[in-house]
C-alpha positions in Angstrom: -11.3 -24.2 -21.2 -9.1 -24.1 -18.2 -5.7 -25.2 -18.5 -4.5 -27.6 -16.0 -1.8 -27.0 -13.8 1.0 -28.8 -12.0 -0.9 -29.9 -8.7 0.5 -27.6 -6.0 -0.2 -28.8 -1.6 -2.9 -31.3 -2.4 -4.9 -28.3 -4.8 -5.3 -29.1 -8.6 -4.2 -25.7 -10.1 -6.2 -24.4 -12.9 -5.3 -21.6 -15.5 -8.6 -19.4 -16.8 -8.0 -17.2 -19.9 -11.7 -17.5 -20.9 -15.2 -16.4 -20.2 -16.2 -20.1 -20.2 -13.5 -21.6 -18.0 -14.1 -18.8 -15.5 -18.1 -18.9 -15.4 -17.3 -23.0 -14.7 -14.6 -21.6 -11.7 -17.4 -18.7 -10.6 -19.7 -21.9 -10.1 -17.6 -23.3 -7.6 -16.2 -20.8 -5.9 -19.8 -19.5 -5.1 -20.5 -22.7 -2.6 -17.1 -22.0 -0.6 -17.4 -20.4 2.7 -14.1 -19.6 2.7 -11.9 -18.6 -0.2 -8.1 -17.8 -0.7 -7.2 -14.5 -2.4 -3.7 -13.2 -3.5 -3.6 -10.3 -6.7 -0.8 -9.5 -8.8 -0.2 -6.3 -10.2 2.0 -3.7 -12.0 2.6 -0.5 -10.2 4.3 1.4 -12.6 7.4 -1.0 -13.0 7.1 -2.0 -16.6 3.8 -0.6 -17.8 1.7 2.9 -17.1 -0.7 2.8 -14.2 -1.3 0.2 -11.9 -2.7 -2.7 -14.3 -4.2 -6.1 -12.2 -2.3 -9.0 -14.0 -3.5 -12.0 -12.3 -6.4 -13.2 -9.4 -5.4 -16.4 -7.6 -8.1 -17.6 -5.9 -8.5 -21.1 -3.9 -11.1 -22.5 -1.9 -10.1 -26.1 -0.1 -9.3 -28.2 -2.8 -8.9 -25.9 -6.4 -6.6 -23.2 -6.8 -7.4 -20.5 -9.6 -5.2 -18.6 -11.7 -7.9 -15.9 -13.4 -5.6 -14.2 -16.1 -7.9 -10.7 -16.2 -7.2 -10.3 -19.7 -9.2 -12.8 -21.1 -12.0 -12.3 -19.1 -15.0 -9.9 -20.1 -15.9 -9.0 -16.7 -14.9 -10.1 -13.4 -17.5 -8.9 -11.7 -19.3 -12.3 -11.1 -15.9 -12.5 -9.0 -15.9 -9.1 -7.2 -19.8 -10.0 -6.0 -18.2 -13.4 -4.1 -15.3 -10.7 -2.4 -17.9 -8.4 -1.7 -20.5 -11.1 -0.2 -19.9 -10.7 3.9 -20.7 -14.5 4.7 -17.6 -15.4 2.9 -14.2 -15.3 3.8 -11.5 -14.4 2.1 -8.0 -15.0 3.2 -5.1 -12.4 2.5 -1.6 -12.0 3.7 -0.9 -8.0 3.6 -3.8 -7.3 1.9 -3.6 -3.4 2.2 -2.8 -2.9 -1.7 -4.4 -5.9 -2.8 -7.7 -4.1 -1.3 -6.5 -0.9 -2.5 -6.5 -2.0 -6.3 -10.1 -3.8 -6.0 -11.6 -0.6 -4.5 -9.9 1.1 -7.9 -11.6 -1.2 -10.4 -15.2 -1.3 -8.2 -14.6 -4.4 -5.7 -15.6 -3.3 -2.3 -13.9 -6.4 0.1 -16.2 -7.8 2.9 -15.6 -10.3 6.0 -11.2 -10.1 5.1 -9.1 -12.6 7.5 -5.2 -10.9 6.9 -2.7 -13.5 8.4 0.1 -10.9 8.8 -2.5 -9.0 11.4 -2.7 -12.3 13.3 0.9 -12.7 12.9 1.3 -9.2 14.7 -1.2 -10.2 17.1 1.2 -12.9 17.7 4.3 -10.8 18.1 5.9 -12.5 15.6 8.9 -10.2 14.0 9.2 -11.1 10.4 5.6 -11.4 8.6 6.2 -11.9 5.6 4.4 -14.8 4.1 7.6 -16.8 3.4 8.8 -16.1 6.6 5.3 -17.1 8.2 5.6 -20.2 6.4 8.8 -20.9 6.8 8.3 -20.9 10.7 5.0 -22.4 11.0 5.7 -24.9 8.3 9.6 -25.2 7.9 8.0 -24.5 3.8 10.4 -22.6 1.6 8.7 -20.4 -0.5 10.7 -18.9 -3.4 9.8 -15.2 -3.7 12.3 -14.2 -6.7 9.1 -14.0 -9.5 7.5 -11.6 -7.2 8.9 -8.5 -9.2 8.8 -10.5 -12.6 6.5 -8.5 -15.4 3.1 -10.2 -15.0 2.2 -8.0 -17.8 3.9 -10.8 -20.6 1.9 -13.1 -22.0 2.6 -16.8 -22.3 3.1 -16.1 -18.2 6.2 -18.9 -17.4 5.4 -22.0 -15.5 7.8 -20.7 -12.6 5.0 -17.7 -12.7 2.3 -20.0 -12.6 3.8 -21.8 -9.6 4.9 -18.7 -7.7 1.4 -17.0 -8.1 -0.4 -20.7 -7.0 1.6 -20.8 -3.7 0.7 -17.9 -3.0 -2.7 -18.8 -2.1 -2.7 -22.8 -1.6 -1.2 -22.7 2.3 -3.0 -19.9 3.1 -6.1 -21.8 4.5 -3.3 -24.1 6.4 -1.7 -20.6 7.8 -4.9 -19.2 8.9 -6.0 -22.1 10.9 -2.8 -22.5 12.2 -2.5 -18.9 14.2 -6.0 -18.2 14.7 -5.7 -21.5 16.7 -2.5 -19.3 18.5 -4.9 -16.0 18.7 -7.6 -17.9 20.3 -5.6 -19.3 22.5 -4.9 -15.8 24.3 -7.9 -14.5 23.5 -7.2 -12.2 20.9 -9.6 -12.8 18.2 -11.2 -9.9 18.6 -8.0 -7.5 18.2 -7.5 -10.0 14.8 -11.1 -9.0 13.9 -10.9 -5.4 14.3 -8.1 -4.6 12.8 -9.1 -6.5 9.8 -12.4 -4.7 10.1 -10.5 -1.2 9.5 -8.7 -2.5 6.7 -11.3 -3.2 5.2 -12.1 0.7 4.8 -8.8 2.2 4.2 -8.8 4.3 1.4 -6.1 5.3 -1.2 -4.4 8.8 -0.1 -5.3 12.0 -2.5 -3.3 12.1 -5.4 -3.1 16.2 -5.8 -0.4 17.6 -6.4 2.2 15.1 -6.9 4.4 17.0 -8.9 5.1 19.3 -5.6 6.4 16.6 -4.2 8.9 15.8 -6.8 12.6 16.2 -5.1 14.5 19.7 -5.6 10.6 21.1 -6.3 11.0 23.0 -2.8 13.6 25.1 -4.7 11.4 26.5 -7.2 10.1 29.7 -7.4 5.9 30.3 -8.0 7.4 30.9 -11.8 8.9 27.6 -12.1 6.6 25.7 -10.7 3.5 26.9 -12.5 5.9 25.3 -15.7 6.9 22.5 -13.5 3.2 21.2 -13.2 3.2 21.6 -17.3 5.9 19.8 -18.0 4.6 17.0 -15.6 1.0 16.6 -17.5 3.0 16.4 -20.6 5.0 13.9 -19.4 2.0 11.8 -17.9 0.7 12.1 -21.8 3.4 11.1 -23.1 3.8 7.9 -20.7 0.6 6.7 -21.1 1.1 7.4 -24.7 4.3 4.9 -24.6 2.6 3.1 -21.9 5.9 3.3 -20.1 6.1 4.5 -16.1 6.2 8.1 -15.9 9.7 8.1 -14.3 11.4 5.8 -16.9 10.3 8.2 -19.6 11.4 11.3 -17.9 12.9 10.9 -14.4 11.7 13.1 -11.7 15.1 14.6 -10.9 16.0 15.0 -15.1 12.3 16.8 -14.9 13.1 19.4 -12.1 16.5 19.9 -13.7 14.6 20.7 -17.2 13.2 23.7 -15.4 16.0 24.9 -13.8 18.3 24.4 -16.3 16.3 25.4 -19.7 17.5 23.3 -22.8 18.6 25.6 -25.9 19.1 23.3 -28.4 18.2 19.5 -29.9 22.1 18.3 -28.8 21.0 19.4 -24.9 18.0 17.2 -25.3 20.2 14.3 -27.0 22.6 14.6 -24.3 20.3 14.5 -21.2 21.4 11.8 -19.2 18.2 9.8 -18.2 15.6 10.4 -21.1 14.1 7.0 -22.3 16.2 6.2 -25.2 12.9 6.2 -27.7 12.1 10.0 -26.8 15.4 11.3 -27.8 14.3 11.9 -31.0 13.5 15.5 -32.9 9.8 15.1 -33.1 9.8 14.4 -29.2 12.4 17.7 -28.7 10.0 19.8 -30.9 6.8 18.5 -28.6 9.2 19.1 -25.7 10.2 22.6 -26.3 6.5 23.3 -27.0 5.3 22.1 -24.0 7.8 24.3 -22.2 7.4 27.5 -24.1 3.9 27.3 -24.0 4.0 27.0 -20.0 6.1 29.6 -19.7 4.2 32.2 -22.0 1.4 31.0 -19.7 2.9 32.1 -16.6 3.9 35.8 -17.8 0.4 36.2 -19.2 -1.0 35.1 -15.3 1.9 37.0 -13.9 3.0 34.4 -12.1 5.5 35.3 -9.4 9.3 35.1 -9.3 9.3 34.5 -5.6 9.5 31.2 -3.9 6.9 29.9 -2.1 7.8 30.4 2.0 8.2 27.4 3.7 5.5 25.9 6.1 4.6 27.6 9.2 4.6 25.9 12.4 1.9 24.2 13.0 0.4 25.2 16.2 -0.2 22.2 18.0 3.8 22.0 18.1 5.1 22.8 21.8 8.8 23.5 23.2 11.3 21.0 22.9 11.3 20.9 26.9 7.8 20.3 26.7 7.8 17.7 24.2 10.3 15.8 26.5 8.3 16.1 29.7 4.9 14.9 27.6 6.5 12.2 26.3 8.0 11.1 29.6 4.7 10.6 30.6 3.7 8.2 28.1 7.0 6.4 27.6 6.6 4.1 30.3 3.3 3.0 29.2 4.7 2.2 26.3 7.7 0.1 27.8 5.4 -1.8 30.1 2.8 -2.5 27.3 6.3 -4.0 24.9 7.1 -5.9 28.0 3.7 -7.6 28.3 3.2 -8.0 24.8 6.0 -8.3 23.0 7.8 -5.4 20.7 5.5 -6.4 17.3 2.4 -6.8 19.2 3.0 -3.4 21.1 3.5 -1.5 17.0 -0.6 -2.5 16.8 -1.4 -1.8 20.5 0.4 1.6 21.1 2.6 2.2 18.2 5.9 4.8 19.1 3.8 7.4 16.7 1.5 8.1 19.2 4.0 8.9 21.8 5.6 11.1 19.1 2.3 12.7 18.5 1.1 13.4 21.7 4.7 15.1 22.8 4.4 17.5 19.5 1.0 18.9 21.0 -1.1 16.6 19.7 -4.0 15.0 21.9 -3.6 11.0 22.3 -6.0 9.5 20.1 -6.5 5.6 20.8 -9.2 4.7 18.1 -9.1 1.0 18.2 -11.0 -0.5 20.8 -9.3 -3.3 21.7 -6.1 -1.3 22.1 -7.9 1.5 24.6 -8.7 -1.8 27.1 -5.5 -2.7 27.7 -4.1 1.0 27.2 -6.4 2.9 29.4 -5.5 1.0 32.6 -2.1 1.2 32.4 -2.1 5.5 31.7 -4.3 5.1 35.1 -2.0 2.5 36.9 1.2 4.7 36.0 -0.6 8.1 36.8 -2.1 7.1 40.2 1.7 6.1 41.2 2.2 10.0 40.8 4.9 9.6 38.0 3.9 13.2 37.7 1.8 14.8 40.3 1.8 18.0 39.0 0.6 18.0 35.8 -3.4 17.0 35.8 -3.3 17.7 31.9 -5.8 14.5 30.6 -3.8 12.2 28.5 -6.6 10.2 26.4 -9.0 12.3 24.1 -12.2 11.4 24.3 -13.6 9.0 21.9 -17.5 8.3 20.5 -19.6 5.9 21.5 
């Protein structure tokens, strides 16, 4: 049975901790041709892993808490967010979209109001911002990093996670009424389009990028990665965040500077409090000599790794300055016409930085290459450089 909550903008607010009171919400939510979608999560900040916490969903007149918990499966929800002739509203949906892809949710047909607010050049797009200048609405963001993992969730919770989602069908309409208006739904649609289909970044590897790993030798770091698996084990074990168990500095230090005794391991500034114990030394210490006995059986080396080459794409620092002299303007002209936070989607300062490292200039959006293109012609035929015929675009498929 869903639990009622404090009526939020006009929306009655319901709480669903059940298979039955979600199969009833399901019902509904299927006949809405548009639907308003906020997650929260818990990356790593109280708990192990990235753990969903809570769905709000609305469509025009009901706003859903789903608590994931007490729910079997959601998938009866992940078919609606996956069906392309609905809607459904975010505001920075990029890790929102990101989790759903983790547990099997493939997003369809995604409207992100902080795109359109870009679009818009507006500077701060943050959804309490956006409200807060559209609406003159103060939304109170201070449960944002509260632990969604507890359970009763508060009624401030409750609240929070509800106004999330009940203005966002009011914010939509609002700027794509502004977008329209200068005829910029389609830069809205395609950028929404390709957000649709990012994908999380490879995970290899991570302990390399630890801080102070780049002074390791092959030696250390071959124990390095073995002391980083046992401390993954012994997070999720704990189901603690990796770095509150074993911070990644205390970590690096732990192979630079070998303990020799159970007071070392007391007296480690940093170590959660619960693994300073002598059972969680003597695992410790076996982890480590194990690695180590590892490494002289493999013959690891003593040497450190040399540090990245060059990459050859990279030209003289005079040449850098005189490519990127050839694109600055375009990119001053185009911030001029547009506006600064409209110009970061159109022809963001990374692609001047790129292209004057070496690197040909890739415009991959389309809507971006119409109003791009022209002006790299307009400034070229006015012979800003005459003498260099080098082609600036890169072509792109059909």
């Amino acid at each position: 049975m869903a639990e009622v909550v404090a009526p939020l903008n006009g929306y009655a607010v319901k709480y669903i901790s059940d298979d039955d009171a979600f199969q009833e919400a399901i019902a509904k939510l299927e006949k809405a041709p548009t639907l308003a979608l906020d997650l929260e999560f818990d990356d790593n900040r109280y708990t192990y892993g990235l753990t969903l916490c809570l769905i709000q969903v609305a469509d025009l007149d009901t706003c859903y808490l789903i608590d994931p918990f007490g729910i079997t499966s959601l998938k009866p929800l992940w078919n609606i967010i996956q069906e392309p002739a609905v809607m459904k509203i975010f505001h920075s949906a990029s890790n929102d979209i990101l989790l759903l892809k983790k547990l099997g949710c493939q997003p369809r047909n995604i409207l992100d109001t902080e795109i359109a607010s870009k679009v818009l050049n507006y500077g701060r797009t943050s959804f309490a911002n956006m409200m807060a200048a559209l609406f003159n609405i103060e939304i109170d963001k201070s449960y944002q990093v509260s632990n969604w993992n507890i359970r009763p969730l508060f009624e401030e919770q409750l609240n929070y996670a509800a106004a999330d989602v009940v203005y966002l069908h009011a914010l939509k309409d609002r700027l794509l009424s502004q977008v329209e208006l200068l005829n910029r739904l389609d830069w809205v649609q395609e950028e929404c389009r390709l957000l649709e289909g990012i994908e999380q970044k490879g995970q290899t590897d991570r302990y390399l990028k630890l801080r102070g790993a780049d002074r390791l030798t092959y030696f250390e770091l071959y124990i390095l990665k073995q002391l980083y698996d046992f401390r993954e084990s012994l997070a999720i074990k704990l189901n603690k965040p990796s770095g509150s168990v074993i911070p990644n500095e205390v970590l690096v230090n732990l192979v630079l500077e070998p303990l020799t005794d159970y007071r070392d391991w007391q007296n480690t500034k940093g170590l959660m409090g619960r693994i300073k114990d002598h059972a969680h030394y003597k695992l410790f210490q076996k982890a480590y000599q194990e690695a180590e006995a590892q490494a002289r059986a493999l013959n690891i080396s003593m040497e450190r790794p040399p540090r990245p080459r060059r990459p050859d794409y990279l030209v003289t620092r005079e040449e850098a300055d005189r490519r990127k002299s050839r694109l600055q303007p375009v990119r001053l002209k185009i911030i001029e016409e547009y506006g600064e936070f409209t110009a970061s989607l159109l022809f963001p300062q990374g692609l001047v930085n790129d292209y004057a490292e070496g690197k040909p200039l890739e415009i991959k959006k389309n809507y971006a290459r119409q109003v791009v293109e022209p002006l790299i012609q307009h400034f070229m035929s006015e012979e800003i450089l005459p003498d260099d015929k080098t082609p600036i675009l890169s072509e792109q498929p059909e």
